[in-house]
C-alpha positions in Angstrom: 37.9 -11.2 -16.2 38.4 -12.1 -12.3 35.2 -13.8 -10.9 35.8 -11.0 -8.1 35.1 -8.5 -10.9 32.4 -10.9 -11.9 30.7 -10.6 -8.8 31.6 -7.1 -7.8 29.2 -6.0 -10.9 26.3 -8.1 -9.9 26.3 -8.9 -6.4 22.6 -9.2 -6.6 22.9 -12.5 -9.1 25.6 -14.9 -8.0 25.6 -16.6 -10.7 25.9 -20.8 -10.3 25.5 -21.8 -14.1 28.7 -22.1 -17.0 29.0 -21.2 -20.0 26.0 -17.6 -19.5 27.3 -14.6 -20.2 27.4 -11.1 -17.9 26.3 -8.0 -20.2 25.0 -5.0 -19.8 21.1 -4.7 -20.5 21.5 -2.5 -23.4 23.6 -5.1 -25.5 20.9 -7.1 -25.7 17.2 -4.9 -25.1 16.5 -1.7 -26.6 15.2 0.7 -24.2 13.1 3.6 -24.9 11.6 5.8 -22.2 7.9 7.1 -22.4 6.7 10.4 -23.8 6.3 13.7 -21.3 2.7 14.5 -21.0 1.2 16.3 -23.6 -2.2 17.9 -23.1 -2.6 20.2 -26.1 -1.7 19.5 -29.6 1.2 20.7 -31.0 0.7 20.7 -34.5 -2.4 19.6 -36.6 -0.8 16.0 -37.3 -0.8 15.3 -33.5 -3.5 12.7 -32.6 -5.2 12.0 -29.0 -4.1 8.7 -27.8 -4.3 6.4 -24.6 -1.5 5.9 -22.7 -0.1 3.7 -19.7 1.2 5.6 -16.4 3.9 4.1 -13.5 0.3 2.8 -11.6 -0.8 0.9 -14.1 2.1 -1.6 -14.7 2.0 -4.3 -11.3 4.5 -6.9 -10.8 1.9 -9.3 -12.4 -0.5 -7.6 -14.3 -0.4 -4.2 -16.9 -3.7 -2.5 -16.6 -5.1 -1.7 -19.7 -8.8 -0.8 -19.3 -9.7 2.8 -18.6 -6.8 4.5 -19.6 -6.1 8.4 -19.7 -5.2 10.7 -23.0 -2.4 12.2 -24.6 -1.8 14.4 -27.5 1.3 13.0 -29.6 2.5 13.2 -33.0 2.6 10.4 -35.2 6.1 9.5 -35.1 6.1 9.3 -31.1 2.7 7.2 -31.3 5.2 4.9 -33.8 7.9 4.5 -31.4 6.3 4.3 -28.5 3.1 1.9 -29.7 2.7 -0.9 -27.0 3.1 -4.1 -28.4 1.8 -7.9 -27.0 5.2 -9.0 -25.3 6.4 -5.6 -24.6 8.2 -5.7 -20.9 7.0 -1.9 -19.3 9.4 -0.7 -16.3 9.2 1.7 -14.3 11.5 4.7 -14.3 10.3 6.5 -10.9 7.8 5.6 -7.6 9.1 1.8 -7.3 11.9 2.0 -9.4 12.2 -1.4 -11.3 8.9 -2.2 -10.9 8.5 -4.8 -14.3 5.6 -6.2 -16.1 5.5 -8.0 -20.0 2.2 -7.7 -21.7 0.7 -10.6 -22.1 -2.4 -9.3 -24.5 -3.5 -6.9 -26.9 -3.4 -3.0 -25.8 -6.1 -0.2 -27.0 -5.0 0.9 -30.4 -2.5 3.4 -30.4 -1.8 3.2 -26.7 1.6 5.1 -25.9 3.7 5.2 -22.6 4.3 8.2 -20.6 7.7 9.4 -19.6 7.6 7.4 -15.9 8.0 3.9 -17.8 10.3 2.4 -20.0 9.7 -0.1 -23.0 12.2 -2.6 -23.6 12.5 -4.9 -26.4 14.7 -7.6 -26.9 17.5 -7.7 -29.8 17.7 -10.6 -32.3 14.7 -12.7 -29.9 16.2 -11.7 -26.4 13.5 -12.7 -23.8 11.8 -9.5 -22.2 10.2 -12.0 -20.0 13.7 -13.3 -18.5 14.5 -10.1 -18.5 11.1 -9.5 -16.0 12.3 -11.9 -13.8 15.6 -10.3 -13.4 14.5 -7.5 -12.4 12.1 -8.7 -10.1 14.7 -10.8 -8.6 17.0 -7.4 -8.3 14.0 -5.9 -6.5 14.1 -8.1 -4.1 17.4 -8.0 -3.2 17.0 -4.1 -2.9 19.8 -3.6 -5.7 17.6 -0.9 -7.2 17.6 1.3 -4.1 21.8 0.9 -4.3 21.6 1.8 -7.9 19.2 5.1 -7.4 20.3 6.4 -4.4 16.6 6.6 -2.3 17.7 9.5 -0.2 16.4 11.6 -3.0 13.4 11.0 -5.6 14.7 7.9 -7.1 15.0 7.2 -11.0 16.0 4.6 -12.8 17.0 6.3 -15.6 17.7 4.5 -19.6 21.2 5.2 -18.5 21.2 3.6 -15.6 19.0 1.0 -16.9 21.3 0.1 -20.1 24.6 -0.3 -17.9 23.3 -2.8 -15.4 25.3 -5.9 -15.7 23.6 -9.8 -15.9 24.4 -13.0 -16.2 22.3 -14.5 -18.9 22.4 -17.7 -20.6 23.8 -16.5 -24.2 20.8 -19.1 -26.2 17.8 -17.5 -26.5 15.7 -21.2 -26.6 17.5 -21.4 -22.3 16.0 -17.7 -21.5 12.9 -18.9 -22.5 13.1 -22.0 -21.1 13.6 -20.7 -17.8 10.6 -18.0 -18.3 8.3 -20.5 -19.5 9.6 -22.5 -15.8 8.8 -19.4 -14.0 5.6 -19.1 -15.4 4.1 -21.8 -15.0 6.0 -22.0 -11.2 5.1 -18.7 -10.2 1.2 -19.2 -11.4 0.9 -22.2 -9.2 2.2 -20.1 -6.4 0.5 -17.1 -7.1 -3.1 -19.0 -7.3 -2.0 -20.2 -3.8 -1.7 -16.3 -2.6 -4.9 -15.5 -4.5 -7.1 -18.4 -2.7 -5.0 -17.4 0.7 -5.7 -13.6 0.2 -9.9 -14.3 -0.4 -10.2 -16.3 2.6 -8.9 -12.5 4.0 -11.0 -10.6 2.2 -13.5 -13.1 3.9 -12.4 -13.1 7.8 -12.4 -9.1 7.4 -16.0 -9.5 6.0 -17.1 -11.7 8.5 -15.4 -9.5 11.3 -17.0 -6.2 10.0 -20.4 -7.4 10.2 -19.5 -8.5 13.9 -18.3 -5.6 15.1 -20.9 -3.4 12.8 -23.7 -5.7 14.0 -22.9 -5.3 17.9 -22.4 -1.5 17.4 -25.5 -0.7 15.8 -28.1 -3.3 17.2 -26.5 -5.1 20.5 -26.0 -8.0 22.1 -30.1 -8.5 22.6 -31.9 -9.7 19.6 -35.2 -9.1 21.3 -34.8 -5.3 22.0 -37.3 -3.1 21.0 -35.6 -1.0 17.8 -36.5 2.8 16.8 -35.3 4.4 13.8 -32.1 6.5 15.0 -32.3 9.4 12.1 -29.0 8.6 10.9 -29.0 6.9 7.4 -26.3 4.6 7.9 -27.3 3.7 10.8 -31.0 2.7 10.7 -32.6 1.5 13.5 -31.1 0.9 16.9 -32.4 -0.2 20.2 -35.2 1.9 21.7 -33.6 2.8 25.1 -29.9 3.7 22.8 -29.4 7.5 22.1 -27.1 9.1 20.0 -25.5 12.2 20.6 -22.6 14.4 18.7 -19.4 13.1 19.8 -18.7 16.9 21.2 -21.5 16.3 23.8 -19.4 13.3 25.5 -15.4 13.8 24.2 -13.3 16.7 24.0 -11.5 16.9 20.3 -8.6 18.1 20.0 -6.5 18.4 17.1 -2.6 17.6 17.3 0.4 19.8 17.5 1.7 21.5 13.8 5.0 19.6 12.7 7.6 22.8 12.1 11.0 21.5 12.0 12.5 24.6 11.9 11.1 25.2 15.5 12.2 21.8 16.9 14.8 22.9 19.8 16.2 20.9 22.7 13.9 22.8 25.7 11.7 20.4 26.0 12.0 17.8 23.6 9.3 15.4 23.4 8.4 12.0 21.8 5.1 12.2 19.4 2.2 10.1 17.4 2.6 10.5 14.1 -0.9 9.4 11.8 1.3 6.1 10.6 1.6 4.8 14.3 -2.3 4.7 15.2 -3.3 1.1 13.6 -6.8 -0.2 14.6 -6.0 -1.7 17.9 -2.7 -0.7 18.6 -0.5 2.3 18.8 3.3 2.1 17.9 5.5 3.8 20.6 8.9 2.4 19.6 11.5 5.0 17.3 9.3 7.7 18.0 10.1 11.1 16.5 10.4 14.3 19.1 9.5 17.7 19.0 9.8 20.7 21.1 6.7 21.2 23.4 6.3 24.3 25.5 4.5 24.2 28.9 1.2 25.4 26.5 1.7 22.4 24.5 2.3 20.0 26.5 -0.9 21.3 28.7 -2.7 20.9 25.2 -1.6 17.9 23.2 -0.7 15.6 26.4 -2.2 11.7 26.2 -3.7 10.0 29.3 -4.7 6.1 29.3 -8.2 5.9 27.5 -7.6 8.6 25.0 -9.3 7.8 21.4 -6.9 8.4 18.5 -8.6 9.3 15.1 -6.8 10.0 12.0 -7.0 12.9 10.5 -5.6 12.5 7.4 -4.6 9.2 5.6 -7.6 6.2 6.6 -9.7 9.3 7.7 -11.2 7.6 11.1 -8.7 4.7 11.9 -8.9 4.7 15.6 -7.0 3.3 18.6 -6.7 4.2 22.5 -4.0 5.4 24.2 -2.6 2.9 27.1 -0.5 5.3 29.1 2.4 2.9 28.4 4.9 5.9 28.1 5.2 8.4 31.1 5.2 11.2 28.3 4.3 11.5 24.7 2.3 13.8 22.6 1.0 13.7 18.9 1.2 15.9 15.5 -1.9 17.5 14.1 -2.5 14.1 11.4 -4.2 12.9 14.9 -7.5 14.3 16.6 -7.5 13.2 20.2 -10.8 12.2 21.9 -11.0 12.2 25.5 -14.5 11.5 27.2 -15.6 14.6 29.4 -18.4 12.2 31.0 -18.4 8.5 32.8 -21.1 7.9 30.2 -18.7 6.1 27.4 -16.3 2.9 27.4 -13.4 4.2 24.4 -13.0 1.1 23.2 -16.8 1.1 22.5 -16.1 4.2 20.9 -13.3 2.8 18.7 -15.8 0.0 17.3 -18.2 3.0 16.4 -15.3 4.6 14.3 -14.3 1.4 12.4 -18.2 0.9 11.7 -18.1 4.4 10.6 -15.2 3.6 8.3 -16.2 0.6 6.7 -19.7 1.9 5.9 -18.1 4.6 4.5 -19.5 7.5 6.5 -16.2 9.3 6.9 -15.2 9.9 3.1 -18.2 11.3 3.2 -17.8 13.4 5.8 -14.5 14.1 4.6 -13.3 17.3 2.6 -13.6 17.2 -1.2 -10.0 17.7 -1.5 -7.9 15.4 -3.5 -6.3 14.0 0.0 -9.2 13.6 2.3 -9.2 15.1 5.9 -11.2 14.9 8.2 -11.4 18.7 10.6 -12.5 18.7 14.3 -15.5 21.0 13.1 -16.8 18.0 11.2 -16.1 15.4 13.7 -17.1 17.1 16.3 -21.0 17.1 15.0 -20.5 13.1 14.2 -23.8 12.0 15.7 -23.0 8.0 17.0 -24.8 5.2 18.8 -24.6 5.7 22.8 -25.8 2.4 24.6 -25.5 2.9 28.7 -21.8 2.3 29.8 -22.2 -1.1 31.2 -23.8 -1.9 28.1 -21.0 -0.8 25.9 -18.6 -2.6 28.1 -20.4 -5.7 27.5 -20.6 -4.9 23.7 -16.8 -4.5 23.9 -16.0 -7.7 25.7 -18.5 -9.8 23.3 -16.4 -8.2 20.0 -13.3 -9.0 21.7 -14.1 -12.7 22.2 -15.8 -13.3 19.0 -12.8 -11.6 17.0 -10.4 -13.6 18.5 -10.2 -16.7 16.8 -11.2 -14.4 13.4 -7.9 -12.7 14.1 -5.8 -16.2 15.1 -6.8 -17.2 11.7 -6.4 -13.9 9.8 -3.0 -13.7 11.4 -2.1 -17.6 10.1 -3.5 -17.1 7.2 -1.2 -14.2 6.4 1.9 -16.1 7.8 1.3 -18.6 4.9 0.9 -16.0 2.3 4.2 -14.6 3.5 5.6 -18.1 3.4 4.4 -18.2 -0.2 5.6 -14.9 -1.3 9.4 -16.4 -0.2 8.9 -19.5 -1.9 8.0 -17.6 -5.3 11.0 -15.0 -4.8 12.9 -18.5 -4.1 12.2 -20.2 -7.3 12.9 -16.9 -9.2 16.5 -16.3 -7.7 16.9 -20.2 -8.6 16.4 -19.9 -12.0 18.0 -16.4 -13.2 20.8 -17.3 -11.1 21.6 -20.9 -12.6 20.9 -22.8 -9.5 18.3 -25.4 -11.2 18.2 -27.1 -14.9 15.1 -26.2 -16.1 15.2 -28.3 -18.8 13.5 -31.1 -18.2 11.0 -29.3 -15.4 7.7 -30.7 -16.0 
């Protein structure tokens, strides 16, 4: 065989090492794919058993607390019994998405039909196998093998005929996943320890921002009770209207692209480009708007953008950076009717609001929460004077600065991290190091 042909079949692993073999996954795992969902018994042998879904099976971890029910009968609860060591994959949503359990499941816990289980034949290691399929990830092969215009699968056929290189001694495969293992724990305590020092920057920046919001920048104001549960008392001379009696809502334009035609074509915000702080206006999609809509669902500088849908209330203000652009109906816009509100003031209200978790409240009940005008419009917030606000915006930008220089460093070195890990993985499946003698 050509090392052209070699190559040609695993582009993704370039493989550096002599004497490892390329085969197809199914000469040396057996791959079984997880039951269809079952939620009546069949027959009066079928048993209710707990099973394991695409979500709960992580890159690092397989979830195994709190798991949902199936009916089965016996002989699918036999074949399809998690076992310590199994290696879980997923077969839709993140195709390829691999994880080996590492500890006892529930008794009789099964797998539904959006995972595979793999085990190896005569001692193959599911864990090298893990890695492999990580490393593939990362090199996007999956999304070449699954074709992600459409709902991607990675089906036990296509699964069985992906090509390898593996070292042929079972002792090496483990060698190198042992290697990994203990590499890739060193690196991901790193990312762990990097990612709470986040969690605490975003703590320490909420209570800023919800502080200055709720109470000001005067400790010795005189407080009264506002009414409003979450928000307790405020300052005494602070009022707090309905957000209708200081900003006009209005919800965004319907997305029909049946209607899109070339009269007035139109760039719009979709709910994905409104971040807290920022607005995307690059690649923007366009739609037709009529002289109506474009009297309707235009953007001036200092418009509030709320979410809709998705992070009900993540909010950010329009800068009038392009002449023209509109936005979709996943956006409310606010836009004060008064010279009584700073928006930026008004965005540090609406992050408030989301962190203390006042809009899944005021959200529907629906599976995906929304959030409608009629609701937001009657949101009752804290209203200092304007020159008060403005002050209360400047204070939260300074004092967020530096928490945001060091959020922003901080994630840097997690990315830097996440390389080095995806690093020593392509290493070792690919023959590049002797992990023999790694200590």
């Amino acid at each position: 065989m050509s090392i052209g042909h070699n190559l040609s079949r695993t582009p993704w692993q370039p493989c550096a090492a002599t004497g490892w073999q390329q085969v197809q996954v199914k000469r040396s795992f057996a791959i079984t794919l997880g039951k269809m969902l079952q939620n009546v018994p069949a027959s009066a042998s079928d048993e209710e058993v707990p099973y394991l879904k695409a979500q709960h099976v992580q890159w690092n971890e397989v979830r195994l607390d709190d798991l949902p029910t199936m009916w089965a009968a016996p002989g699918e609860v036999n074949a399809l019994r998690v076992r310590r060591g199994d290696l879980l994959v997923c077969e839709g949503g993140e195709v390829g998405r691999a994880c080996v359990v590492d500890k006892d499941a529930p008794a009789q816990t099964i797998i539904q039909n959006a995972l595979h289980l793999v085990r190896g034949k005569s001692g193959q290691d599911t864990r090298y196998l893990a890695y492999l399929l990580r490393h593939a990830a990362t090199n996007e092969w999956f999304d070449v093998l699954c074709n992600r215009s459409t709902i991607a699968h990675f089906t036990v056929e296509k699964f069985g005929d992906l090509w390898a290189w593996m070292p042929p001694a079972v002792p090496q495969q483990r060698a190198i996943a042992d290697y990994l293992d203990r590499e890739t724990a060193r690196v991901d305590a790193l990312i762990a320890a990097k990612e709470r020092v986040l969690g605490l920057l975003a703590h320490k920046r909420r209570a800023l921002i919800t502080r200055a919001v709720t109470r000001g920048l005067d400790p010795r104001a005189p407080l009264r009770d506002s009414g409003i549960p979450w928000l307790g008392e405020i300052p005494a001379h602070w009022t707090t209207p309905p957000v209708y009696a200081r900003f006009e809502v209005q919800l965004g334009k319907m997305l029909d692209e049946k209607k899109i035609k070339a009269t007035h074509l139109a760039p719009y915000l979709r709910n994905a480009d409104v971040q807290w702080g920022a607005i995307n206006t690059a690649d923007l999609p366009e739609m037709d708007f009529d002289d109506e809509d474009r009297r309707r669902y235009s953007l001036r500088e200092g418009d509030v953008l709320v979410c809709e849908g998705g992070e009900v209330g993540r909010s950010a203000i329009w800068d009038g950076s392009r002449p023209e652009c509109y936005y979709q109906k996943a956006l409310h816009r606010l836009r004060p009717v008064t010279k009584n509100d700073e928006p930026k003031f008004l965005v540090h209200v609406m992050y408030a609001l989301v962190e203390s978790g006042q809009f899944a409240l005021q959200a529907s009940a629906a599976t995906i929460q929304h959030l409608p005008a009629e609701k937001l419009r009657v949101v009752r917030y804290p209203a200092p004077p304007r020159e008060e606000q403005q002050a209360i915006v400047a204070s939260i930008e300074e004092g967020t600065k530096e928490l945001n220089a060091v959020s922003a460093a901080t994630e840097r070195t997690i990315a830097l991290l996440k390389e080095r890990r995806s690093a020593l993985i392509a290493a070792a499946v690919t023959g590049q190091i002797d992990v023999g003698g790694a200590a």
